[in-house]
C-alpha positions in Angstrom: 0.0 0.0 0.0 1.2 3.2 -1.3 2.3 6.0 1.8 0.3 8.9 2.1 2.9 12.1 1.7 4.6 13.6 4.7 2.8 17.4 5.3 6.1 19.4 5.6 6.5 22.3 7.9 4.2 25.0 6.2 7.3 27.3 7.5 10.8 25.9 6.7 11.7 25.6 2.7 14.1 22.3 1.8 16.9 24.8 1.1 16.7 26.6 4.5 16.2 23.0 6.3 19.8 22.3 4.5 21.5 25.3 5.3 22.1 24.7 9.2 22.6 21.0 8.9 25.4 21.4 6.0 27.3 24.0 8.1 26.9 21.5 10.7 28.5 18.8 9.2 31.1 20.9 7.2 32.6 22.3 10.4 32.6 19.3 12.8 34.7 17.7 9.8 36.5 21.1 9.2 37.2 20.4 13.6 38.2 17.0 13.6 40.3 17.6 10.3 42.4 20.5 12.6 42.4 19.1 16.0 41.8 15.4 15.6 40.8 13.8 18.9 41.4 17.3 20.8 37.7 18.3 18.8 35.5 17.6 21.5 37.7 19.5 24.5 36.2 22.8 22.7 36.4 22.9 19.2 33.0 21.2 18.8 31.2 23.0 20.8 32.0 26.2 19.1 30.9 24.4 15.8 27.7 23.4 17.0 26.8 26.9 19.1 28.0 28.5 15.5 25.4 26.2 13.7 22.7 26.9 16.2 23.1 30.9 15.5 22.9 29.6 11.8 19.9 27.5 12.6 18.3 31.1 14.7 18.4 33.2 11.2 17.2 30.3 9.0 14.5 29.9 11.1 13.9 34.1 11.9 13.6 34.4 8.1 10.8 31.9 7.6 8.6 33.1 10.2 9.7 31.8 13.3 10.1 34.6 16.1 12.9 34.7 18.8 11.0 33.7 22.1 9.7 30.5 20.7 13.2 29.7 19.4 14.7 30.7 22.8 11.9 28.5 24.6 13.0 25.5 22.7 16.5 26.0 23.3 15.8 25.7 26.8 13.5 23.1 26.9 15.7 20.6 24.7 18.8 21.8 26.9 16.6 21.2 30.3 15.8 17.8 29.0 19.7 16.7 28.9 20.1 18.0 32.8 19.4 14.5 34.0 22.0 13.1 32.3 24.5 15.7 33.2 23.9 15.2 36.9 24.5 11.5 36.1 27.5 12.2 34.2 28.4 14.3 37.8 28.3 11.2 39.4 29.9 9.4 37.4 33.3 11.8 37.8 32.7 11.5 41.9 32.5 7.5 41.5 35.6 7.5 39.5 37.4 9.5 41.6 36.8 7.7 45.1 37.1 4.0 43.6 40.5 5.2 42.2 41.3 6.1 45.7 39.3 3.5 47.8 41.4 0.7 45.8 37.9 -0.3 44.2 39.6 0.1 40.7 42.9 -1.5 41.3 40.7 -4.2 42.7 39.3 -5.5 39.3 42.2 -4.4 37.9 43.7 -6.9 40.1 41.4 -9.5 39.6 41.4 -9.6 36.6 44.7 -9.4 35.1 44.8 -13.0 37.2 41.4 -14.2 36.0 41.5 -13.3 31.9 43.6 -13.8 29.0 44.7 -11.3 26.5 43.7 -14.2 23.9 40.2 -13.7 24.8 39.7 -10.5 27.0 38.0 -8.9 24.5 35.5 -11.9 23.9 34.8 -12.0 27.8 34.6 -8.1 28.2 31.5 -8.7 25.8 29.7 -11.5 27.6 30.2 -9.7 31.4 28.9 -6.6 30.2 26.1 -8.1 28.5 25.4 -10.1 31.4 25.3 -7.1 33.8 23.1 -4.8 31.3 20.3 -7.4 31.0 20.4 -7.5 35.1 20.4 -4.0 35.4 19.0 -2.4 32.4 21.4 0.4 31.8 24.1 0.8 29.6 25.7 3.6 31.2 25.6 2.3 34.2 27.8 -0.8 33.2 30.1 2.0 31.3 30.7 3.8 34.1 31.4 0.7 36.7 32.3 -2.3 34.9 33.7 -1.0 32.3 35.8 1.5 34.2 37.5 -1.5 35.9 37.8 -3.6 32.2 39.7 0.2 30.6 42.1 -0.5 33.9 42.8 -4.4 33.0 43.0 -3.8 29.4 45.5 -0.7 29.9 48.0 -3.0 32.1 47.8 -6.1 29.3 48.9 -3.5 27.0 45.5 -4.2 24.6 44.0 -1.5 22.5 41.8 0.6 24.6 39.4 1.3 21.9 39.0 -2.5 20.8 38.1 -2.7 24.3 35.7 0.5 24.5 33.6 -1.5 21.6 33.2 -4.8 23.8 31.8 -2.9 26.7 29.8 -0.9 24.1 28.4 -4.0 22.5 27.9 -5.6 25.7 26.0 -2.7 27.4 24.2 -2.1 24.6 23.0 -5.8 24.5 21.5 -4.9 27.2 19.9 -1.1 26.7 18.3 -2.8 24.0 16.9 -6.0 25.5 15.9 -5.6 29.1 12.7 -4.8 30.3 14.3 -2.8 32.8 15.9 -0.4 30.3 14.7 3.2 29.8 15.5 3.1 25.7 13.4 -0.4 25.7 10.5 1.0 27.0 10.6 4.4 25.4 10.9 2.5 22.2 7.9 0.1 22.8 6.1 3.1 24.0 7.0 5.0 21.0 5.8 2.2 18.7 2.7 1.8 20.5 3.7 -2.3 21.0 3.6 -4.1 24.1 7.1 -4.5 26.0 7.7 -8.6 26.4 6.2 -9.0 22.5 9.3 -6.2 21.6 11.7 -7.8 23.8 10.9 -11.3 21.8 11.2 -9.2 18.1 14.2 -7.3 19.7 15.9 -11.0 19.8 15.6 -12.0 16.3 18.1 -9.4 15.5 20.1 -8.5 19.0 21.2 -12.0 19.6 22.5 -12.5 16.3 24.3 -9.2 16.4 25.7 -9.8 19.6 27.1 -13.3 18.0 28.5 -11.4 15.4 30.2 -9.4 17.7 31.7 -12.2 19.6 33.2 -13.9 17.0 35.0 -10.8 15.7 36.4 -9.7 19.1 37.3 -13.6 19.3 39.3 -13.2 16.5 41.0 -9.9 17.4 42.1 -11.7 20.8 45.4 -10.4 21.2 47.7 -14.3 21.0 50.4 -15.1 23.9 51.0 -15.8 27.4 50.7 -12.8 29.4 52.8 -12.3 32.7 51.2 -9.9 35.0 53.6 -10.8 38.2 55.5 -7.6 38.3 52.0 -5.6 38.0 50.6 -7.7 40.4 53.5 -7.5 42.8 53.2 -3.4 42.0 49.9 -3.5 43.5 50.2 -5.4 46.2 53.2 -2.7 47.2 50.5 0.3 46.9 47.1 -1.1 47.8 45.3 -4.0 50.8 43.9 -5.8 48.1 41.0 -7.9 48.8 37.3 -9.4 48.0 36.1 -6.6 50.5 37.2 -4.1 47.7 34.3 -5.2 45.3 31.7 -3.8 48.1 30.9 -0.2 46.4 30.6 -1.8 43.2 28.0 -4.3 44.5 26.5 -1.6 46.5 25.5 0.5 42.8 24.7 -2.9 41.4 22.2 -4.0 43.7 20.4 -0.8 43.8 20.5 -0.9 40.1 19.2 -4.0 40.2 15.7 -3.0 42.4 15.9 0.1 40.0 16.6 3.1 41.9 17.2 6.3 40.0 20.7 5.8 38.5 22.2 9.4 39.6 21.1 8.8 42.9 22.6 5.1 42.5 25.7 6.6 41.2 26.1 9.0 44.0 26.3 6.9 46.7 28.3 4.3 44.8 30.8 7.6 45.2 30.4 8.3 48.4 30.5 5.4 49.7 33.8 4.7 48.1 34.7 7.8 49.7 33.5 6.3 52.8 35.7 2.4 52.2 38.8 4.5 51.1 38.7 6.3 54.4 38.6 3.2 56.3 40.9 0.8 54.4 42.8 3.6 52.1 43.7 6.5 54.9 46.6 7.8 54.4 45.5 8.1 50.0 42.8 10.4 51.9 45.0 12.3 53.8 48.0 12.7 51.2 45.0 13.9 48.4 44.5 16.4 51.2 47.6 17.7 51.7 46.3 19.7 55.0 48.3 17.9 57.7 47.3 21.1 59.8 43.6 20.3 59.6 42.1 17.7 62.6 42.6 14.4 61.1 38.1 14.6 60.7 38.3 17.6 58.5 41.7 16.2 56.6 39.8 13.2 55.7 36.6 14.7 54.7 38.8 17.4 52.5 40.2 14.5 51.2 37.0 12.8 50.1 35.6 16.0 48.6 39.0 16.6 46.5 38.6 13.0 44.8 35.1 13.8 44.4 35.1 17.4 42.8 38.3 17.3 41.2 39.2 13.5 40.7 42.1 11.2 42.3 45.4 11.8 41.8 47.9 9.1 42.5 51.4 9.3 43.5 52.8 5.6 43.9 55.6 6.1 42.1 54.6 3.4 39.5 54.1 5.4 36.5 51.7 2.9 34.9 49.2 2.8 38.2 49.9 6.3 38.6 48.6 6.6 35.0 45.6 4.5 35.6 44.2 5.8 38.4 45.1 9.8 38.5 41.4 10.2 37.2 37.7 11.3 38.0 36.3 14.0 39.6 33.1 16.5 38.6 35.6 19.1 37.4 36.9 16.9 35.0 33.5 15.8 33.1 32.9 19.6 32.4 34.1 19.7 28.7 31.5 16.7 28.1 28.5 18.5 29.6 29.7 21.4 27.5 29.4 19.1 24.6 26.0 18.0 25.6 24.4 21.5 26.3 25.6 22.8 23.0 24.6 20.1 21.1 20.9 20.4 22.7 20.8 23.8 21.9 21.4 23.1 18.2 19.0 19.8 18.3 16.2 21.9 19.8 16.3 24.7 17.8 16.3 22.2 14.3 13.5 20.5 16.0 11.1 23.4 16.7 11.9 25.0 13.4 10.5 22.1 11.9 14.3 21.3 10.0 14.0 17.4 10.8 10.9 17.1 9.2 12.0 18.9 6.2 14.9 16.6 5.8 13.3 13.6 6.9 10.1 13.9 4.7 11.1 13.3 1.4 13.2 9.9 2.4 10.0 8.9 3.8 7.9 9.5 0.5 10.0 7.8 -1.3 9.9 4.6 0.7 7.7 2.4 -1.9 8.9 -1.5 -0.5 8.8 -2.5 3.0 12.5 -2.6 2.8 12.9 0.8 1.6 10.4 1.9 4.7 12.6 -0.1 6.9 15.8 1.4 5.4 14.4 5.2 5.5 13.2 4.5 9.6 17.3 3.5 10.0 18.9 6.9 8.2 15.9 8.9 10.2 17.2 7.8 13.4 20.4 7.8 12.7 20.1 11.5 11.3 18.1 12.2 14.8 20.7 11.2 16.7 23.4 13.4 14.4 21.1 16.3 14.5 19.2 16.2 17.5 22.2 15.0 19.6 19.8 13.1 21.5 18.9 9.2 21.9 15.6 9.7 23.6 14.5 12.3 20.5 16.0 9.6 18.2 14.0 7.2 19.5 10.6 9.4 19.9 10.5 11.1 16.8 10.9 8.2 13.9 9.0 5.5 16.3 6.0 8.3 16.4 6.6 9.3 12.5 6.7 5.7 11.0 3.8 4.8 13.3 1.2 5.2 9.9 3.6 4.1 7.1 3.9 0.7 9.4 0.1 0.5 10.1 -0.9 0.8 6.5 1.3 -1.8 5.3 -0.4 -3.6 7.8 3.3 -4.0 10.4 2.5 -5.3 13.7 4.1 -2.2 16.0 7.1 -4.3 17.4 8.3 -4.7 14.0 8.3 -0.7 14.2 10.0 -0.7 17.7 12.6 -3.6 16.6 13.7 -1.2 14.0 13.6 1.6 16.3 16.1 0.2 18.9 18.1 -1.0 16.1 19.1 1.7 15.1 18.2 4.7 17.3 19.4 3.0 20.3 22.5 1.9 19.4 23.9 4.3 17.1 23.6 6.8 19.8 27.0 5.5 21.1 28.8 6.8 17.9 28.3 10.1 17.8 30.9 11.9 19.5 28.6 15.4 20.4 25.7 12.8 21.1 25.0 12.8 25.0 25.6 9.4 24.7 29.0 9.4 22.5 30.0 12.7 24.7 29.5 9.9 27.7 30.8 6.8 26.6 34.6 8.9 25.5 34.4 10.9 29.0 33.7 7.7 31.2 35.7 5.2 29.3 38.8 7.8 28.5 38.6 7.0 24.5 37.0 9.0 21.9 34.0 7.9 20.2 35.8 8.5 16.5 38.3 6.2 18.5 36.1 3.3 19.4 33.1 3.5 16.9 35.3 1.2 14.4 35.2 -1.0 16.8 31.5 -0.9 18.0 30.7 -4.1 16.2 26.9 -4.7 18.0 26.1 -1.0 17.8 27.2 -1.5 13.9 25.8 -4.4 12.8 22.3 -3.7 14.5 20.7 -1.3 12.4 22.5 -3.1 8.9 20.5 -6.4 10.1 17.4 -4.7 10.8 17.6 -3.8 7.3 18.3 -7.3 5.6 15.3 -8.5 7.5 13.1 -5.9 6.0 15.1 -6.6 2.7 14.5 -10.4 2.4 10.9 -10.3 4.4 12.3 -12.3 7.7 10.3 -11.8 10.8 8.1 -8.6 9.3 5.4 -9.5 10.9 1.8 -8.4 10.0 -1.6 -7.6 11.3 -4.8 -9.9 10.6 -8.2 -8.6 10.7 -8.5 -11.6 14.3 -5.6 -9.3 15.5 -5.5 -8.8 19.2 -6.3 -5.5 20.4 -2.7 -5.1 22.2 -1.5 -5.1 18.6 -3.2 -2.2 16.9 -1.5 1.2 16.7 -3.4 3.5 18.4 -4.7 7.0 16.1 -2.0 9.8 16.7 -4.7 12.2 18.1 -5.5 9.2 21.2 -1.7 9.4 21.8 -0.8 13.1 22.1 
């Protein structure tokens, strides 16, 4: 059945939707081109507060006036504060599980546990485990995948091979768990019903994830690794033990019963603060530096550094120095900056009615079920380039495709399959994405850096097109069809 045609925005012309979105992309190249991985530590940001003032006079001169432009500013900006508190957080956690010995702990552990022939392979399978459990990909990022960074660092692996495993892992998981925020924004956005997704969701995540395996498998670095003198480092510097693992069971657990994750992530911090002061004292008291102070105040100065401004070690072992001279609020600023600028570009485009003007004609000229499929992919995908956003990624192309789906007579978890395919996922990979900005600033690699390597968050979206392409699993609507399967009328869900 033929697609009715997309109404554009009676406002924004094709020419002025292109305007702001080629500057875009012209200057974040023009930034990477100049300062390579450096881009995102300012550079970007000017880029993309350039292209909003861009976006602000395309939009002025087709009708648009200031306030309402200003008021969506905001508003898309005010939507990305949640995530920047987390991102907070996450600087404090880092910095007092650097201190507390918390990091040096699975570092520990698992130099003696895993192999460089198949640490990659296993980085997959633990994150994947822990993101089903707990639902949250950034969670696993900024915990687990903090301590694998530290392991893979001191077996001298590639950091951004190992970026992509925790990637494809935790995003195994953002994508397949009931308990994840993207799952059920996607199955909301799709109007389908969340355990019917999570089954669809399978056809092509598990797949994907075995896909992933088998490449980071073979990329396994070969050879016997001998950790002894790192191990005997350690030992030197920290009181190593089980007992170490207790703040990152603490965030776990209340991951787990699903409390808020900035409030998880906060007292996953401070309680590291808390173990370092009673295991790790004197680290407290020589962050301090205030042997003046009453020991109470020293200690709780020293906490407060590790938490505002990060860790800084001084072991004398370059390499653990290295590894654990990190964290801290202060130092997550330049991401946040990242995230509020990008916002304020994705707001604007969105109120001026730019994605729509773009997106629209890929749409119309989806005439095959694969086509429709393939156009849903590049819309999210653009989203999450534009919008800088993986919530408006998901919202926008579930809530646009909803008819094109319905009147080809698409059950809605085929809609929100393709959804977290591809809007999910792909989040991950854009660098002035709040998710790229994340991923780089928890896990220390650039997204540019690690996207090669992003096999799951990669393969995803291309095998949610072959599907579509060869008719697998596109499943349809009967005229028996349970009501939990029809697509509700856009005016019954505004």
């Amino acid at each position: 059945m033929a697609n009715a045609p997309v109404q554009f925005s009676h406002k924004m012309s094709l020419i002025g939707a292109l305007i702001p979105v080629v500057s875009l992309v012209t200057l974040l190249a023009l930034s990477y081109y100049l300062f390579g991985d450096e881009a995102s530590s300012g550079p970007n940001q000017i880029a993309l507060l350039f292209c909003t003032l861009i976006a602000t006079f395309v939009a002025l001169y087709h009708g648009f006036n200031f306030d309402e432009l200003k008021d969506a500013v905001v508003e898309s900006v005010s939507t990305g504060l949640y995530a920047i508190f987390i991102l907070l957080a996450v600087g404090s956690l880092i910095g007092t599980w650097a201190m507390s010995g918390t990091i040096m702990a699975m570092v520990y552990y698992g130099l003696q546990l895993l192999s460089p022939n198949y640490f990659y392979f296993t980085t997959v399978l633990i994150c994947a485990l822990v993101s089903v459990s707990i639902g949250s990909s950034w969670t696993v990022a900024g915990t687990i995948g903090i301590g694998l960074m530290g392991i893979s660092t001191e077996m001298g692996l590639n950091p951004a091979i190992t970026a992509g495993a925790v990637l494809a892992g935790a995003y195994f998981g953002d994508k397949s768990s009931p308990l994840s925020d993207a799952t059920n924004l996607a199955t909301a956005a799709a109007g389908s019903e969340l355990y019917t997704h999570i089954k669809e969701n399978l056809w092509t995540s598990v797949p994907a994830l075995l896909i992933s395996l088998a490449l980071f498998w073979w990329l396994g670095k070969p050879g016997d690794f001998i950790a002894q003198d790192t191990l005997t480092s350690i030992e030197q510097h920290y009181d190593i033990s089980l007992f170490a693992f207790l703040p990152l069971l603490l965030v776990l657990g209340l991951a787990m019963v699903r409390y808020p994750p900035f409030s998880t992530i906060f007292i996953g911090a401070l309680f590291g603060g808390v173990y370092a002061i009673i295991m790790e004292p004197d680290k407290v008291t020589g962050l301090a530096a205030s042997p003046e102070l009453p020991y109470v105040l020293e200690i709780i100065k020293g906490v407060w550094i590790a938490m505002s401004n990060g860790y800084v070690s001084a072991t004398g072992d370059t390499s653990i120095d290295a590894l654990l001279s990190r964290g801290g609020m202060g130092n997550m600023l330049t991401t946040i900056w990242l995230i509020m600028t990008a916002l304020a570009f994705g707001g604007l485009v969105e109120k001026a009615g730019i994605l729509d003007r773009i997106i629209g004609p890929i749409l119309n000229a989806a005439k095959t079920t694969g086509a429709l499929v393939f156009s849903l992919v590049t819309t999210a995908i653009a989203t999450n380039i534009l919008a800088a956003d993986q919530y408006i990624a998901i919202v926008i192309p579930g809530r646009m495709y909803r008819k094109p789906f319905r009147e080809r007579r698409l059950r809605p978890e085929v809609l929100s399959r393709a959804v977290g395919d591809s809007a999910t996922v792909t989040s991950a990979l854009i660098p002035w994405n709040s998710c790229g900005a994340y991923m780089a600033a928890t896990l220390g690699v650039p997204a540019l850096t690690f996207a090669p390597y992003a096999f799951f968050n990669i393969v995803s979206p291309i095998l949610t097109i072959a599907f579509a392409v060869m008719g697998w699993r596109m499943l349809t609507m009967v005229a028996q069809q349970p009501e939990r399967f029809v697509v509700p009328d856009d005016k019954q869900t505004e």
